[in-house]
C-alpha positions in Angstrom: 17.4 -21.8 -14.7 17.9 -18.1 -16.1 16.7 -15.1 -13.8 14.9 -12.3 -15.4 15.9 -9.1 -14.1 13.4 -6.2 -15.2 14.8 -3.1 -17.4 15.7 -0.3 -15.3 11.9 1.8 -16.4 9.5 -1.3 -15.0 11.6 -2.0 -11.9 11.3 1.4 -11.0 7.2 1.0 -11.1 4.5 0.9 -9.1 0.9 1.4 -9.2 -1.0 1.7 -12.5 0.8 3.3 -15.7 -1.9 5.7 -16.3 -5.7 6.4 -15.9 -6.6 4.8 -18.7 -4.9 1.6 -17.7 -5.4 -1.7 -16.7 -2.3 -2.9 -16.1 -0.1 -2.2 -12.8 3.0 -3.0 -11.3 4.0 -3.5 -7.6 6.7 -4.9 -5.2 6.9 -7.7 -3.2 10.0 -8.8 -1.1 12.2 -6.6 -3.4 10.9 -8.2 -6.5 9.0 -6.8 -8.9 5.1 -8.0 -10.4 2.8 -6.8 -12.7 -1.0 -7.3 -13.0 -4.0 -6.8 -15.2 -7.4 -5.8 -13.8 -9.9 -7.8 -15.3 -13.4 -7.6 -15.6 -13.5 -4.4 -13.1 -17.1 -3.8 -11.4 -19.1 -1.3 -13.3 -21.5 -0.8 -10.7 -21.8 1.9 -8.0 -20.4 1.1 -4.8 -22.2 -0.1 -2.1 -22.7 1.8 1.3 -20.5 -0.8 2.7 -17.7 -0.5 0.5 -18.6 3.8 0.4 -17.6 3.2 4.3 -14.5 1.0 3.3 -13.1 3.6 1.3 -13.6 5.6 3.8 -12.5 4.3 6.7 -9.2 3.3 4.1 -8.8 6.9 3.2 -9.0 8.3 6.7 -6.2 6.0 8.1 -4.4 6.4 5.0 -4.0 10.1 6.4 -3.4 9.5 9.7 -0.1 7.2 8.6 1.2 9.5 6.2 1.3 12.3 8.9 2.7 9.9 11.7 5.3 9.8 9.1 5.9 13.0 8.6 5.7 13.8 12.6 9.3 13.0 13.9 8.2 12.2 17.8 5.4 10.0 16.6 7.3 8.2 14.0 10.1 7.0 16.9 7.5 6.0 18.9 6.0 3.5 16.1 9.5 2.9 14.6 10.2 1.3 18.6 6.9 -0.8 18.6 7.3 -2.1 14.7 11.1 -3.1 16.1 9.5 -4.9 18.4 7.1 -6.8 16.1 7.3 -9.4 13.3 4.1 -9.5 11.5 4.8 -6.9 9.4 7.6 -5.6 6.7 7.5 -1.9 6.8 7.0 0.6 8.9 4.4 2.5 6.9 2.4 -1.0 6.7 2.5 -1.7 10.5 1.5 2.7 11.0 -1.7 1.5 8.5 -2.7 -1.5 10.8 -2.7 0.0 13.6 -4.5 3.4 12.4 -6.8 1.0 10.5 -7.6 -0.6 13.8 -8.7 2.2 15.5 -11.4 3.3 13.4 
């Protein structure tokens, strides 16, 4: 069975191609998919999902500057060493930030 192997522009992808868009590309284990959004919700969101986005946002922030701080990120890259549940470091920083709130 034949491999695909995508061109050089969609393998370098992520996230949607534009506003206007409904199509989106993301990796996986080194491997790259693409998606369609169908039938996206037209409604406003709900107070829940208003504090979802929220709460998503806010740790969102908090892992991007653990990142960006060298002392806190050897003190999370030691603890995501340690771990197995999850693939990268930015993903375990999220979880745990996530957590708190």
């Amino acid at each position: 069975m034949a491999q695909v192997k995508p061109m050089g522009l969609v393998e370098s992808m992520h996230g949607k191609i534009c506003g206007h868009s409904d199509m989106y590309f993301f990796r996986k284990n080194g491997k790259v998919f693409s998606g369609k959004i169908c039938n996206p919700s037209t409604k406003a969101p709900t107070a829940a999902q208003q504090t979802a986005q929220t709460k998503f946002k806010q740790a969102r922030a908090a892992a991007t500057a653990i990142l960006a701080d060298a002392d806190q990120r050897a003190t999370y890259t030691t603890a995501f060493k340690n771990q197995k549940k999850y693939c990268t470091l930015y993903g375990y920083i999220f979880a745990q930030e996530y957590a708190k709130l």
